[in-house]
Residue, then its C-alpha position, 0 to 999 in steps of 0.5 A: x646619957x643625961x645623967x653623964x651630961x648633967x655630971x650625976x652618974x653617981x656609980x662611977x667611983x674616984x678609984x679602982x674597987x678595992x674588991x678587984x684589986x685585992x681579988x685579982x689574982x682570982x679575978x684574972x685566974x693569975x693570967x698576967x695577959x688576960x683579956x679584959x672585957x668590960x660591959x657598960x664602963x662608963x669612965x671605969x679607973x678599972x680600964x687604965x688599971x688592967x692595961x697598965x697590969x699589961x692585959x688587954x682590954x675592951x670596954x663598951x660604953x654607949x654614952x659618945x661623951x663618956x667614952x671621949x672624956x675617958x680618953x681625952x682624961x687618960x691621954x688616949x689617942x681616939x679612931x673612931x670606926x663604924x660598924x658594919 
């Protein structure tokens, strides 16, 4: 979480990978409502990219001000649950 804090997580690309978006037919085996599961996203481009395909999707991030930078950038309404 520290390296989101200090702004230096230095994986989280400006973009979605051109691997997926050239791949993805394969990737989504040519589903066009597939179920995205996305482990430790981060602010992954590639999460907006699979629900605007028209997918649904889920990603676990572990960092709180990752995820709350993410929808606040991306203009998502947050709900905060907890588990059990």
């Amino acid at each position: 979480s520290q390296r989101w804090k200090e702004g230096l997580a230095k994986w989280q690309t400006p973009h979605v990978m051109e691997i997926l978006t050239d791949n993805q037919d394969v990737v989504l085996a040519g589903k066009r409502d597939a179920q995205v599961f996305v482990p430790l996203c981060g602010k992954a481009h590639e999460l907006k990219w699979f629900l605007d395909l028209g997918h649904r999707v889920v990603g676990v991030e572990f960092v709180e001000q990752c995820v709350r930078e993410y929808f606040k950038e991306n203009g998502f309404d947050m709900k905060e649950t907890t588990c059990p």
